[in-house]
C-alpha positions in Angstrom: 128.3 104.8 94.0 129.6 102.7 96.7 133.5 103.5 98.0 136.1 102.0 100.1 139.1 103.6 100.4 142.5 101.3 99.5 143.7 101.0 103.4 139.7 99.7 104.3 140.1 97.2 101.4 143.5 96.1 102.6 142.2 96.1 106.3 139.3 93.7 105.2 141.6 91.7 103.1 143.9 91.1 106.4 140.8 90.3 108.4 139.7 87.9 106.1 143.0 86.0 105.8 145.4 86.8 108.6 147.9 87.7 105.9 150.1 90.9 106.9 149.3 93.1 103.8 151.7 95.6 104.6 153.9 94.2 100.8 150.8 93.9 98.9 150.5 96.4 96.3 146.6 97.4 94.7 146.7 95.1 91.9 148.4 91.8 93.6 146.8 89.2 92.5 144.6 87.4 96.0 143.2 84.4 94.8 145.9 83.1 92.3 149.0 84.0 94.6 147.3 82.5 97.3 147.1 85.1 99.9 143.2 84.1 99.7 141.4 81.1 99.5 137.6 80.5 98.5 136.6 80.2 102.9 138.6 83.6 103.0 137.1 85.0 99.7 134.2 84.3 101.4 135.0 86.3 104.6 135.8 89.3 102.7 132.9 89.4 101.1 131.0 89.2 104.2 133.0 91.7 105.5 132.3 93.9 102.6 128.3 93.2 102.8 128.7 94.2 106.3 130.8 97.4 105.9 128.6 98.7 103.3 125.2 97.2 104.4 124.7 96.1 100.8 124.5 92.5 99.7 126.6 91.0 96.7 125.0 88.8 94.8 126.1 85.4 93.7 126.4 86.1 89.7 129.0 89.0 90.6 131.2 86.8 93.0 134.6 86.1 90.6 137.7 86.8 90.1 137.3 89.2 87.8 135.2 91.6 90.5 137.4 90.5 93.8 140.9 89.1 92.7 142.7 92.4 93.7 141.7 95.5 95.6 142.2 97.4 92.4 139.2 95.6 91.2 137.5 95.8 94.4 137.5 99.1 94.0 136.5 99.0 90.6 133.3 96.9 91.1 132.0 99.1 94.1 132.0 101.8 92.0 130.0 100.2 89.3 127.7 99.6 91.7 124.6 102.2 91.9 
């Protein structure tokens, strides 16, 4: 099972966008408040892939896997 801890996600997710997350909370909505856009969904993932050493393939990159850090979360630890 693959892990990141809330603060990593958030980390990432403030890498990624230059966004202060300090008032997000772990099921904001990213993509649809637009605190990310596709070039920064982009750069998460990457940042992810790179964290983890793992790669992310395309059929799993959607909203439904990477719109919060809640699901983050929960799709890293459907991975095996």
């Amino acid at each position: 099972m693959l892990q990141l801890q809330e603060q990593e996600i958030f980390h990432l997710i403030q890498e990624a966008t230059g966004h202060n997350t300090s008032d997000l909370q772990e099921d904001t909505a990213l993509f649809s408040s637009g605190i990310m856009d596709s070039l920064a969904m982009l750069d998460l993932i990457s940042l992810v892939e790179k964290k983890l050493k793992i790669r992310i393939p395309p059929q799993d990159i959607h909203l439904g896997n990477l719109d919060s850090v809640n699901k983050i979360q929960k799709y890293l630890s459907s991975r095996t």
